[in-house]
Structure formats: C-alpha cells, structure tokens
N, C-alpha and C positions, 0 to 999 in steps of 0.2 A: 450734558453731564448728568443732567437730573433724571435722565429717561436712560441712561447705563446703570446709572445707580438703584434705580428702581429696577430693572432685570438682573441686577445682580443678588438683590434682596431675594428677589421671588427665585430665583433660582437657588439660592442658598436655603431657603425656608419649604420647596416644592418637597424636597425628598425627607422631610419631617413625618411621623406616625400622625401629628392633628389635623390630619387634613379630612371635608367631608367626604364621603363617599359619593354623594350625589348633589350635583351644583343645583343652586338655587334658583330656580326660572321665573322670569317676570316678560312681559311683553308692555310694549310702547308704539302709540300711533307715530309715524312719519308727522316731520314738520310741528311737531310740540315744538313749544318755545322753551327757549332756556331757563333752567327754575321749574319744570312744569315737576312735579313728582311723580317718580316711577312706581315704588312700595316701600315701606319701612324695613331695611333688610337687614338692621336691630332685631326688630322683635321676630323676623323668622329666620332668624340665625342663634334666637336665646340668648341674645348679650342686652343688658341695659344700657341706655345710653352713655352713663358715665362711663362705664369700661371704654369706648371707644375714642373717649380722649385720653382717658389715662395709658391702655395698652398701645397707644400712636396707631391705629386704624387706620387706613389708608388702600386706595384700589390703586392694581398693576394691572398691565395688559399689556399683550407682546407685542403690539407695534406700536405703542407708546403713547399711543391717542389717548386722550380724556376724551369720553363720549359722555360721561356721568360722572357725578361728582357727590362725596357723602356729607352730610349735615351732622358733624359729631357731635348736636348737642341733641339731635332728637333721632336721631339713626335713619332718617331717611334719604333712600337714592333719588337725587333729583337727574334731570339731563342739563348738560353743562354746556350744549351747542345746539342749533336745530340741524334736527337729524334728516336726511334725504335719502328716503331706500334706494330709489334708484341710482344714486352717487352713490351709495354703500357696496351696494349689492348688486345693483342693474338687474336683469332679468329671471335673476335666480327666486326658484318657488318661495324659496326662505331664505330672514336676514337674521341671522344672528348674531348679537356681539358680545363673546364671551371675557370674560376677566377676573379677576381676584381679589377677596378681600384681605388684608392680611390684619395680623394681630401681631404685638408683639407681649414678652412679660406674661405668660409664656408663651413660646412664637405658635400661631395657629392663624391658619385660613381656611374661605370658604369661596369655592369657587361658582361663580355668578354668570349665568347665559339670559342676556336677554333680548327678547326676540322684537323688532323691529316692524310693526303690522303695515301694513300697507294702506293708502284712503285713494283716493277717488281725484286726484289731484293733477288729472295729465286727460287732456279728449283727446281723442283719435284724429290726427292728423294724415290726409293723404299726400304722394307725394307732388302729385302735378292737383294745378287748381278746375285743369280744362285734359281731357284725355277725347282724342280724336281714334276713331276703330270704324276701321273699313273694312267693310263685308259684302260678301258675294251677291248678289243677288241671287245665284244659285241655290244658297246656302237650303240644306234642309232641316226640317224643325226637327227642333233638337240639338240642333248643332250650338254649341256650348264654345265662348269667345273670352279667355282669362283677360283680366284685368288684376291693373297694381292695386295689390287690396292697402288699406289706411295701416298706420301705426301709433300700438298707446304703449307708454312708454311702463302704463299700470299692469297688474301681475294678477293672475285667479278672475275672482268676478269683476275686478275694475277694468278689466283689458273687456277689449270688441265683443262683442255678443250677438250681431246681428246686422245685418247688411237692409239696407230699403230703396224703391226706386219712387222717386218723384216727380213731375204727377204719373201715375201707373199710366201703363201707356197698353196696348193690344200686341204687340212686337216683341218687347222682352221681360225673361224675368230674373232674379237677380236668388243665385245658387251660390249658400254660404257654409255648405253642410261637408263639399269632398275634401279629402285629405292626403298629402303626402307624404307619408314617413312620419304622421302624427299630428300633421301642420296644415291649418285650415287654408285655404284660399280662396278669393270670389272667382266666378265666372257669369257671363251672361245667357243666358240661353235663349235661343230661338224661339218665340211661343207660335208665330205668324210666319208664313211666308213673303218674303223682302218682292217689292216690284218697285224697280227703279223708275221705270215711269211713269209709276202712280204717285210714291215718294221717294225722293233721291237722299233724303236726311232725315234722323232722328233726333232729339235732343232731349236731355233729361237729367235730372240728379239724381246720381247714388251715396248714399248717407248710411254714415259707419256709427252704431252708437252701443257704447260701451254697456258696463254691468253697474255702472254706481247706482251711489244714491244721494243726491239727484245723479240721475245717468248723464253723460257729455255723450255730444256728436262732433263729428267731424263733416264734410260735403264734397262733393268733387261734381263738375259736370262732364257730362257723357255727351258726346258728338258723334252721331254712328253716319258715315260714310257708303251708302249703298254700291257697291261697285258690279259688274257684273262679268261676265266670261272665267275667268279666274276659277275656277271653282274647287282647288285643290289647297289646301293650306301646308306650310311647313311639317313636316313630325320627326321630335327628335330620335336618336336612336334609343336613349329610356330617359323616362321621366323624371328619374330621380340620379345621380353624379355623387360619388364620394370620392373625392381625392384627400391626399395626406401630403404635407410639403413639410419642413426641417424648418425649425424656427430660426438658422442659422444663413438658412437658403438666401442667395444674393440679390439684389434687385436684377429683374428684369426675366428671372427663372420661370421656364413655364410649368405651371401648376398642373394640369392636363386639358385635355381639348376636348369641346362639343359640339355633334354633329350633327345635322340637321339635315334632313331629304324635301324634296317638292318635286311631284308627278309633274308638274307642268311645265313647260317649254318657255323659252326666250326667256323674257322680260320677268314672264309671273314664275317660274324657277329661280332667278336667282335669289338666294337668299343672305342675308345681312345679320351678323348679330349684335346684341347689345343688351346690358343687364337693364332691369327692368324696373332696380330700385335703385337707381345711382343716389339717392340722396341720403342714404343709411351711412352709419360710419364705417361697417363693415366693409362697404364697396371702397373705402379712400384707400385700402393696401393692393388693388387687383385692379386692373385695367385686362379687356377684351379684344381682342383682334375680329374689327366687322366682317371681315372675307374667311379667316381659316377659323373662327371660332376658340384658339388658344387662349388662355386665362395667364396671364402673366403677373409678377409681383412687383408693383411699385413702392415697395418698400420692406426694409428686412419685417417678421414677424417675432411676436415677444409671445413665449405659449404660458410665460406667469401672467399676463394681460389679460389675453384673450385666448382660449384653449380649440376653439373655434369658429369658424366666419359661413351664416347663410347665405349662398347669392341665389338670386332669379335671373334665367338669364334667356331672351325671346328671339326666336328667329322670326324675321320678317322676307315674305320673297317679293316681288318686284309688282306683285299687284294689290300689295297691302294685308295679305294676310300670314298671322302669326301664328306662333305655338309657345308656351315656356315648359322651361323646365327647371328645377330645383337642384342645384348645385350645394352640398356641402365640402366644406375645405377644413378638416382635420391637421391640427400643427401640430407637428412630433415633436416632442421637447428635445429638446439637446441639453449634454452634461454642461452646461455653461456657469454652475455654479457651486463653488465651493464647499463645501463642509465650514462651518464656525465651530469653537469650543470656546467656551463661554466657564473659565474657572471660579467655584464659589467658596472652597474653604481647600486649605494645605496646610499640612503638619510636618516640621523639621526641626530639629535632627530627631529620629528613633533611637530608644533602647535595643540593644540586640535581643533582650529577652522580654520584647515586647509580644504580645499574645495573638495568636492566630485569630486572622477578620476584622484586624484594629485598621478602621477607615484612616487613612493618608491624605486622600485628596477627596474634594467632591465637586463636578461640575458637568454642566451639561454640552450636546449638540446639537445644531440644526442644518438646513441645506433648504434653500428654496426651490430646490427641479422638485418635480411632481414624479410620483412612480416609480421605475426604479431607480431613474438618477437623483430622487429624492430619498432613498432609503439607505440609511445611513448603518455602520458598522465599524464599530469600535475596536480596535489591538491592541495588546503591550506588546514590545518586538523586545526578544530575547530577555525574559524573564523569568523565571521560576520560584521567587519568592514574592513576588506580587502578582495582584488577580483584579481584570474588573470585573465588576457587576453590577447592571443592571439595574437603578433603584426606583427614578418614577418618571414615565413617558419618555425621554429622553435624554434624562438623568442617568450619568456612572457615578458610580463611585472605586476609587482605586482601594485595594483593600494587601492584606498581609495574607501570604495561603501557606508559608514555611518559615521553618525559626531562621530568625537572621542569627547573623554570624559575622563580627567586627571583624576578626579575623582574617577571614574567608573575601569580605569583599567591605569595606570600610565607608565605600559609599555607592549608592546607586545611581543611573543617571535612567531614569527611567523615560521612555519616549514612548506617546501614548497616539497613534494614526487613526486619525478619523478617515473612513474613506466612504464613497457611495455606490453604487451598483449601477453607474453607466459607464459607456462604453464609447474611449477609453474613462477608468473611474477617476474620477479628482479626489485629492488628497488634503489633511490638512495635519500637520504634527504638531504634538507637544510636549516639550520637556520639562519631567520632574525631578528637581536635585534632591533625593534624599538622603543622609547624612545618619551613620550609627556608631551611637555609643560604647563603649566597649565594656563585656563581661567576660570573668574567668569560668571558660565551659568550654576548651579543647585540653583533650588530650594528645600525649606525644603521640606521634604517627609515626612508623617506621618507613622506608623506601621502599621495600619491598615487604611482600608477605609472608616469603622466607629466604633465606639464605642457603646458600650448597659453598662450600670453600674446600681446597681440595688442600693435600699435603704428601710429600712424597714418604714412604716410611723410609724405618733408621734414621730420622729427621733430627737435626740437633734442636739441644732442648731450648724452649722459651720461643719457640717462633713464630713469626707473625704469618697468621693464614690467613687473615680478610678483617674487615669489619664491616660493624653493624653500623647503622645511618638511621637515627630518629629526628625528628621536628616539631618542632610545639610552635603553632600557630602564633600562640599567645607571648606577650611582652613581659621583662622585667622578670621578679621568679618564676611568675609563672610559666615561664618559656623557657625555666634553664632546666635541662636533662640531665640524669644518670644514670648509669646503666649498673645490672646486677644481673646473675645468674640465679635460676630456679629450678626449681626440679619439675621435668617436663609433664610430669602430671603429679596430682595431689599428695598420690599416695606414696611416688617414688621416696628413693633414698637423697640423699644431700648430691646435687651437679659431679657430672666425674670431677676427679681433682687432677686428672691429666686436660685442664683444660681452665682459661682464665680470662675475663673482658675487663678492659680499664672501662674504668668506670666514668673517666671524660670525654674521653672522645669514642669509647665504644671499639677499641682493635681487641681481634679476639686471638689466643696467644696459646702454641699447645706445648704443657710446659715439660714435657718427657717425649724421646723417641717409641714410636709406634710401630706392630710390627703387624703388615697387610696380613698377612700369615693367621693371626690371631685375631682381629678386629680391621672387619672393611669399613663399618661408619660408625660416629659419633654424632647422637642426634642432644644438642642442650637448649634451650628455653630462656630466651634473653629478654630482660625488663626492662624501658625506659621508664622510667617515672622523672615528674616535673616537682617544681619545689612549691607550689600551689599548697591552698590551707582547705579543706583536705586534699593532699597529691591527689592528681591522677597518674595513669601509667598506662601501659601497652606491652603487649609480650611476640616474640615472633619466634617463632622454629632457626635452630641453626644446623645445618647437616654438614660435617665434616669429614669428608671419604678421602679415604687411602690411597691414595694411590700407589701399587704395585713397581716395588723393584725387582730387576733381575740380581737377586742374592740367593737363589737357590740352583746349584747343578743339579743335572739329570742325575735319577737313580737307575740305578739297572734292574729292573728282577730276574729277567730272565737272558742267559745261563746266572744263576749265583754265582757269583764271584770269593764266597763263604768257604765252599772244598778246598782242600787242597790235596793234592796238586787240581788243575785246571781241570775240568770234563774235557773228551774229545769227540767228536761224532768220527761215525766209519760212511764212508762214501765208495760204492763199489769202484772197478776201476773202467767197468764200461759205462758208466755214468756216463751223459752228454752235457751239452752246453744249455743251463737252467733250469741241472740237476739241484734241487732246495737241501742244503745241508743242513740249515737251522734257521731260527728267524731271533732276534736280538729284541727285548720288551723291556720299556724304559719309562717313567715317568717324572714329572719336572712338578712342584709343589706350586711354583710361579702359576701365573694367571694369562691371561692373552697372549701376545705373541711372544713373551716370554716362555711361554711352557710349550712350543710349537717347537717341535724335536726331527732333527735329521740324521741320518746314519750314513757314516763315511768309512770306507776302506784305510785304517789309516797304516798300517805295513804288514806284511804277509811275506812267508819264506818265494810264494812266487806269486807276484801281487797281479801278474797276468791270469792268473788261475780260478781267483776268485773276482766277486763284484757283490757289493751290497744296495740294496736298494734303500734309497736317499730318504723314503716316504715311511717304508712299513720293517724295513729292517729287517728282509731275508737277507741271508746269505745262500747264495746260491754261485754253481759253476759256471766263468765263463768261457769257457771251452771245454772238450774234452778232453777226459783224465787218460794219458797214456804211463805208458810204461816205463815211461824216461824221466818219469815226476817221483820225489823224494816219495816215500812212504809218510811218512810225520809231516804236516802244515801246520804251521803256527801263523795265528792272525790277530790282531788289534781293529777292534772295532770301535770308532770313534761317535760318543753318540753328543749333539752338539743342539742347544737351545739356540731360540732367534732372537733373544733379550740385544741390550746394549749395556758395557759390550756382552758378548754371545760368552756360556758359559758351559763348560764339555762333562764330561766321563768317559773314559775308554773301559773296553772289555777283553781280555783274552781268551782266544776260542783255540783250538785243536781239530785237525782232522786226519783221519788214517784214512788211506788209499790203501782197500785190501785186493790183495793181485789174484790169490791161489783161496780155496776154503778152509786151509790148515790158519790162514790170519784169524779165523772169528772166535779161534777157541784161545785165544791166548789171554791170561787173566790181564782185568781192568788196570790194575799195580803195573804189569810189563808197557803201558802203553804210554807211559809218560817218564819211564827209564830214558836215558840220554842214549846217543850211539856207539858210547866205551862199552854200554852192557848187551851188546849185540850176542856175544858167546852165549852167554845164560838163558837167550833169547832164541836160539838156533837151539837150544838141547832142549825146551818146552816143545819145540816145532816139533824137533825130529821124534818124540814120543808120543805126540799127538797124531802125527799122519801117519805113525808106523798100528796104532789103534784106529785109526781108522781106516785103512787099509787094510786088517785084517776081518774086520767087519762087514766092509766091501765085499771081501771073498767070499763072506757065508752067506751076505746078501743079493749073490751073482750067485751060489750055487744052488739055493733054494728058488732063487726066482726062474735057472734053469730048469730046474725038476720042476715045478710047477706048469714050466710052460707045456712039457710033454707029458703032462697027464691032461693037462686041457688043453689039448693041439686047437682043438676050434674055438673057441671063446678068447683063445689068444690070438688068431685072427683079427677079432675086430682092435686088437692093440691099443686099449684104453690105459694109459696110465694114471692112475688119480692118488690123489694126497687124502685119505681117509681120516688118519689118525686122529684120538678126538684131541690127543697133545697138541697136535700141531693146528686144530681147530680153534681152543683155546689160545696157544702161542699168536695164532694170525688173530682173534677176537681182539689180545691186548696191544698188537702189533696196530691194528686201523684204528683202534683207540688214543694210542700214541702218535698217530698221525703223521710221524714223522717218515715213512714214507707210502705216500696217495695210491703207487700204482701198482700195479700187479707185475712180478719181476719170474723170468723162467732163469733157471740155472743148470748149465748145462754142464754133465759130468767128461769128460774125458781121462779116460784110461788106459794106456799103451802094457800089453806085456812086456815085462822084463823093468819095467819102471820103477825107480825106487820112490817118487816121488808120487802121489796123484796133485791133478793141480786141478781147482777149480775158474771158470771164468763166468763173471758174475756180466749176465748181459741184461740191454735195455726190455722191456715189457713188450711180450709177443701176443699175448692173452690175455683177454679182461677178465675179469674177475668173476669167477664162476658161478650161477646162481647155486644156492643151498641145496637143494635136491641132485645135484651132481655130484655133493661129497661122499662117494660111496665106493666100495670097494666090493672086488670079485667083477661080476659079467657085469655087461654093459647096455646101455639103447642104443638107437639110432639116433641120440641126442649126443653120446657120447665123440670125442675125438682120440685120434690114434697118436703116439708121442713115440718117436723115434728107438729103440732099445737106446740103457743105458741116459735117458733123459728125465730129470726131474723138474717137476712144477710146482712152484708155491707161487701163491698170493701174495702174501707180504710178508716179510719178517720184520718186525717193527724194535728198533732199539729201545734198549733199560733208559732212563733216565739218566744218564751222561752219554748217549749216544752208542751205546755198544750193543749190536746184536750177539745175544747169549747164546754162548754154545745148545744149550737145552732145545732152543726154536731149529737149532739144524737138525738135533739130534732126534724130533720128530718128523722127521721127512720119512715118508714111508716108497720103497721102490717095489717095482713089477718087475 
C-alpha cells in the first residue's frame, strides 16, 4: 500500500510546472554499506535543511525500491542497502538508478540519477579447473586451437585484460587480441612444431587476470594431447550465428542449427557438437543436439529478463579436433503485456459553462514490452467535447475542447483506451463518469429550417394549413415556447393579415379564401421565443402555395364570338377531305393540366362532313364536299379543359359551300339570312350573273381580237394573272392564310346559257415565282392554259371568312 501510494503521489505531482529541468547526478561505489553517504542533495537542490521536514521531503521511484534514503535533518542522500552492480544491472556498461525527490507546500520535485560505479570485486573465473586439447601432430605453426576463455562478472577495466601461459614453454603461445562481432576470445597458437615422439604431452597454465587495482586472476591448466594422422580440423559454415526465437516460443522449439564440415574420413570426420561454456546461465535455457547440431529451448524465454543470450558452441570430430563458433540468440519480444493507467486526480460534476482546456482528469500509462509493444497510445472513443493531451513522459491529461451543453447531453461517460503497438495490440480501458450542471443558454430550435404548407384556393376561411414545431432544450420557463409572426425582413410592412399562428402550439391558419389567379405563394416569418430572462428566440421561413383550382373555363379568341350574327367561312365545293376551313384559338387562365384544352366536334348540320382536331383546333373536312351537301353548315365547337371536373366553352362556326362563281359576290348580310329568304336571295343572284356575263362578252370579244392581231405570240398560249389588283388581293389573301395553296378556276361557258357556272377545283399549279407575273408575250418559262381558263394563286377570305367580290373581280383573262 505504501509503494501505490507513493506512485500515485509522484504521478499526481510529475505533470506540475516545478519540476527541474535537469536531474541531479551523483555516483556511488558498488558494495558501500548501508549509511555510507552519497551527497547532500539539500544544498545542490538549494533547499535548507529545514524545508525538508517541514515540506514532507521524501524519495519515489517507480519500482518501489529504496536504494537511498534522505537525512531530513542535514539533507543528505545516504544508501539505505548495500548495492550490488551486478545484481543491479549485470553486465550493462552503466548502472544507473534514477528517482525523485518530492516536496510538498508548494508541491515541487527534483529528479535524481545516480550512477552506480563499479570496483574490482569479482576475479576471473574459468569454466573447467583442467582443460584437455588434442592436437595433430601434423599441425602447422601457426595453427591457432580456441580455448573456453575465463569470466569476470566486473565491467570496463575491472573485466580480463590479458591472458598468460605458465611456465612459458617453446610450443605455444597464448592469442588474446581476435575478436568476433566485438568479443575478445583466447586461442593457442602453435609457436613449434608438435612431434609425438619426442613429446606426446604438454602441460601448462593459462591465467586470466583482470584490470583492477589490486588486479585478480583466475588459472586453469592446459593438458595438450599430441595426436597425429588426423590432420584436418572441424570448420563451421560461418563463424559467427544470429538467430531470433519469440519470447513466447514453447519448450523444446528449435532455435536454428549449426554446421560443421571435416575433410577427413571415418573416425577423424565425424564430428560431435557441444557448447563450450555450459556453466554460464545463459546456457540453462538451450540444450544442443551432439549429431545434428540443432539448438533447442529448454525452457520458455522472458525478453523483459534477458533481451539476449551469447553461446559458444565447438565441433569436435573423432580424432580430437575442434573449431568454435559464436552463436547469438536474439528474443523477440512478444505483446504479453498490458497497458496500466494509473489515475491521479478527477473532477465531477462540471458546469456547462465551464471554459475551454479545464483539466477533468489526470493520470498516467505504462506497458513493460519494449519497442513497439511497449509504445503506448492513448484514445477517447467518441467524443467531441473532450480532448487528451499529452502532459509529461507519460502523463495525459483529459481536458474540455467544446462548450458543454446540459441539455444536449447531461452526462458523459467518457472511456479513455490505452493500447500499444504490437501485434495483435493489447488494450486497457478506462471509464470517466462525468456529470453537468445545468445553464440557461439554448435557444428554441425549430424542426425544420423552413416550412412549405400548401392550400387549395377559394379555400374556406380560418383553415388549418400546417404548423410550425419548435423546441427548447432547456427546462421549466426556460423551455416553454411562443410563437409570433414578423415581418420577413426588417424593413417590410406588418405579416399579411390573410394569415395567423397560435401562439401555443404554433398551427398556422389562413384566415380568408385565396385566389391562385392573383397570389401563387405566401412567404411569413415565424418566431419561437422561450420565457428565459433575457428570451431567446429562433425565426424560420413559412411558404404557403396555392394550390390551383379548376374554376376557370376556356375562353375562345378566336372566331369572336362578340359579332353578331356568327362569321361563316366559304369552303369551295371541290375541296377534298382535309380541306382546313378554320382553326378554333382558346385559352384557359388555370395552370397545369387544368388549362390543357381539347377541341371536340360537338353538333354539326352534317357532323359526318366535318372533324376537329382534339390538339390544335383545326376544323377541317372530312370528306369531300359534293353537291348533295346543304349550302349553309352550322357547327358547335366544343372546347373542353383537363381540370377535375373538366370545365368547356363551346363556339359557333358557319360555313357556305359555294357551287357556281355568282356565290362569292353575294353580300356578307345575305349569308346568315335563314332559307324563308331564299327569293331575295335568287334576285341578288340573278343580277350579279347577268353583270357578269355581260362582261364575260366584252372580255371574249377583246380577248378574240386580240388573239388575230397576234396570231403567233398567241401560239405560245400563255395565260397569266398580271393585274397588280389581283397582286395585292393574292398579297393579303397568303397573309390571311387562310387558304396555303394555289387554286385554278376553271370557267365554263355554253352558248345559249342563261346561267355561267363556275367550278371551283383542287390546286393544279404551285404558286408562280414573281417574275412570271407578267402580261403580253411570254418565255420558254412560261405555260399554255387552255382557252377560256383562269389561274389564280390564292384568293384569301376577309376576316369572317368571305372571299370579296373585288379579289374575283381582279382576275385578268387572255
């Protein structure tokens, strides 16, 4: 309890502004005794002694140890245990052991590394007391025979420093200087050449002796084995082995294998392996297979322990001679260890209108994996109104980054995921309850951002077309709403007053019938406001459209319906079937498919006669007009919108069927007389064709003279319509459009006849270019027309449909 307690101090106190910048550094020999004093870390920290009782003074360190202990009444750091580098620290260049001073009143620490020296307190030990090395007698000078070199367990100059042979001998000498990968090793070297039987043995000591002061030795004896034939030794395939195995790795897992060659045959080939330092501690997790050289694990590895393990590992072949080679075994850490969060201060419940960066919580993380499954990374998982950050080494603090809002969310449950960068990453969470007070600081909020409500017009008055929908977050008055109208910008006039919102529930009410016609939308400006000291309020757009009835029939323009009596058109009587007598023009005020108009035949004196078109409202013929058809047609033209229901107009049209040419001169007045006044009808006739009949005569007897004064020119039998009357008559005639094509009119006249009759036939000639209108001789452009045959272009009807005597009466003959 007393060593959480003290981590949760120093974690609470780490992310404080009084901390130094640079820790205080002292060093200490190994093996001081308890009480020994390190330095007065009073006076080089600038406190007097007394401060450090009265502020409660005290050292923390994060794995809990007391290694030193402070003297509060003279400020010095004494050591509290005797210290053992190599139990500290084992073979590492440097021991350091860092910690904290704290203060409290005001809180302030200093933090303290101090370094751990090393002495001269371990001799170099070898691993066997008697080492037996057989060698060729072949061997050639030079030839270099490794040996298990000593171990000091001391660091820098207190480790080995030099290797010696005892008593020197003529045979070997003792090579302390090669290195592997950094890593000294002895070997013997040949100085003389070996003869077994002059001496079959050598014997001698090799002595290891370190860098102190006094220096320590260590001794081993050497037993050299002269052998002879053999002359090939072991060689691995390289000198030097790095493997990597998983700290998680099972027993019995092979780590990799080493291989070993020997040139020689039988006996002196085979070769055996075996490490070479079995008595190190690094060897108790690895066992060797003597025939296949595989490195296996006899037991799981910890890579917080030990991050890596040196072997020596020597092949021997069957006539005694060896080779080694240096094996290093690299343990990959595995994610095997959690994240901790470690909390040192929490704040609850908050004000809503607490200030942006107001610390909440503060506490730290750690993770024992090294690398990246030791690198840790902090979350808040769905949040936006809180933020960590980052305060000191691995220290957060949870912090405020948006205005809270009681309202809005009343409490937070904030959950803060420590995780680490291995793979898969281990996780650790933690939850924060935090808890807000509540401020009036919402305003009413509408549901939507505007409104659109629709209304049919003629609409009875006071009715309900929609409503508005506001909400106020906030409790008690300050959550109760009313609504009011405004004028949708500053400057307008006061809200229309065909328009009304309660003010409780907000229905908005249009209090007079509307006419689509005159006003498609109504745009007003609705306010909630709350009962808050000072209100707030909210406004939103209201759009109020029309929606269109069918309450307007078709109008007609065209024929006017205004004359009286009726217009009539004249329709010849050789017209065909889709001959255009008129066309019927109508408009509807209505809107969409209300004002979408159709035109219907609706009775006719011979309703088989005519047909109107449903779309564009020609009338036109559907058969050919004979001679067996009434003169006078009367028709009803039904023009009919697509509304619901559908809403009409009818129109009455007239049309005269003229048989003979004496019909076109009869005035406009006689053509809408009924058939009792046929008499008065027949005596306009009978002195119109008796005038023009005698006209005929003078214009037969001239055109004869004519012809026998120009017997040849009258050959080429050109008849043409010159006249500029009849120029201008046809100009306003294709301007009235009413009839598109070019019509010939052929005259027949019988001697002895009291009547002339004309017969009005379909278009035999297009319509002559302009330079053809010419009268007298003619081109080779020109055409021949029958004696007694006249051609016109058009004769285009007055405006109620009558061609005027005057357009016949320009017809010019040859």
């Amino acid at each position: 309890m007393e060593t959480a307690r003290q981590v949760l101090c120093l974690c609470a106190f780490l992310s404080l502004p009084h901390a130094r910048a640079e820790p205080i550094r002292y060093s200490v020999a190994e093996e001081s005794e308890s009480g020994s004093v390190v330095a007065n870390v009073a006076e080089d920290a600038g406190l007097a002694p007394a401060q450090l009782s009265a502020r409660r003074a005290r050292l923390l360190s994060e794995d809990g140890r007391q290694h030193f202990r402070l003297d509060p009444g003279s400020g010095r750091l004494v050591v509290a245990e005797r210290l053992d580098r190599e139990e500290l620290c084992g073979q590492s260049a440097t021991c350091t052991l860092p910690f904290e001073l704290l203060l409290a009143n005001p809180v302030q620490f200093f933090r303290v590394e101090v370094a751990v020296e090393d002495i001269n307190d371990h001799a170099p030990v070898f691993p066997e007391e008697r080492v037996t090395v057989k060698i060729p007698e072949t061997s050639n000078l030079g030839s270099r025979f490794p040996l298990q070199g000593a171990q000091d367990l001391d660091v820098g100059s207190n480790s080995i420093q030099a290797y010696s042979i005892s008593p020197e001998n003529e045979y070997f000498s003792v090579d302390f200087e090669s290195q592997i990968k950094g890593k000294k090793y002895i070997e013997l070297v040949l100085e003389k050449a070996l003869d077994r039987e002059e001496q079959a043995e050598v014997d001698f000591s090799l002595i290891a002796v370190d860098g102190g002061s006094p220096p320590r030795s260590g001794t081993t004896q050497i037993h050299i084995v002269v052998i002879d034939v053999n002359d090939n030794a072991p060689v691995f395939s390289q000198d030097f082995y790095v493997g990597q195995v998983l700290e998680n790795a099972p027993e019995g897992s092979v780590v990799f294998r080493v291989a070993a060659t020997d040139r020689d045959t039988g006996v002196n080939g085979d070769i055996s392996y075996r490490f070479s330092q079995a008595g190190d501690q690094s060897y108790s997790a690895f066992v060797i297979d003597p025939m296949s050289g595989e490195i296996k694990l006899t037991k799981p590895l910890d890579f917080e322990a030990a991050k890596k393990h040196e072997l020596s590992v020597q092949a021997t072949d069957g006539g005694g001679l060896s080779a080694i080679c240096r094996v290093l075994v690299e343990v990959v850490d595995v994610n095997d260890n959690a994240p901790e969060v470690i909390i040192s201060s929490f704040t609850s419940p908050l004000p809503e209108d607490t200030l942006l960066g107001t610390v909440v919580a503060l506490f730290t993380v750690r993770d024992r994996d090294a690398s990246a499954n030791g690198k840790i990374s902090c979350a808040l998982e769905d949040q936006l109104s809180f933020s960590l950050r980052p305060a000191y080494k691995n220290y957060f603090e949870l912090v405020t980054v948006s205005a809270l809002d009681r309202e809005e969310m009343a409490r937070y449950i904030l959950t803060v995921t420590a995780a680490d960068a291995g793979s898969p990453p281990l996780t650790t969470t933690q939850t924060f309850t935090v808890d807000i007070s509540d401020v009036n600081d919402n305003a009413p909020v509408f549901s939507q951002t505007s409104y659109t409500m629709y209304v049919r017009e003629n609409n009875v008055p006071t009715v309900l077309v929609g409503t508005v929908i506001a909400g106020d977050a906030d409790v008690g008055l300050n959550g109760k709403v009313t609504y009011s109208l405004v004028p949708a910008h500053p400057t307008d006039q006061p809200p229309c007053s065909c328009i009304s919102v309660n003010s409780e529930n907000g229905d908005v009410f249009v209090l007079r019938p509307l006419d689509y016609e005159q006003v498609k939308q109504i745009e007003v400006l609705v306010r909630a406001s709350d009962a808050g000291s000072p209100p707030l309020s909210a406004s939103v757009a209201v759009y109020i459209s029309v929606v269109d009835e069918n309450d307007n029939a078709p109008l007609v323009l065209y024929p006017s319906q205004d004359s009286s009596p009726a217009s009539s058109e004249l329709v010849p009587i050789s017209a065909e079937a889709g001959y255009l007598i008129t066309k019927v023009v109508a408009v509807d005020a209505d809107s969409g498919q209300n004002s979408w108009l159709s035109y219907h035949l609706l009775k006719a004196s011979d309703p088989g006669l005519f047909v109107v078109g449903a779309q564009i409202g020609e009338v036109r013929l559907r058969r050919s007009v004979t001679e067996r058809d009434t003169v006078k047609q009367k028709l009803v033209v039904l023009v009919r919108d697509n509304g619901q229901p559908p809403l009409s107009a009818t129109v009455a049209l007239s049309a005269l069927l003229l048989s003979d040419f004496s019909d076109v001169r009869l005035p406009h007045s006689s053509l809408s007389t009924e058939e009792n006044e046929g008499a008065s009808l027949t005596i306009y006739l009978i002195i119109s064709l008796v005038f023009v009949s005698l006209l005929f005569l003078v214009s037969t007897a001239a055109f004869v003279a004519r012809k026998v004064c120009k017997r040849k020119q009258l050959k080429d039998g050109h008849v043409l319509y010159g006249a500029s009357n009849l120029q201008s008559s046809l100009a306003d005639a294709a301007a009235a459009g009413t009839l598109p094509h070019a019509y010939c009119y052929e005259i027949n006249l019988t001697t002895g006849s009291g009547n002339s009759e004309f017969k009005f036939l379909k278009p035999i000639l297009p319509s002559l270019p302009p330079q053809l209108h010419t009268t007298g001789g003619g081109t080779n452009n020109e055409q021949d027309f029958p004696r007694g045959t006249l051609t016109v272009e058009d004769v285009a009807p007055d405006n109620h449909g009558m061609r005027s005597a005057e357009q016949f009466n320009s017809l010019s003959f040859n």
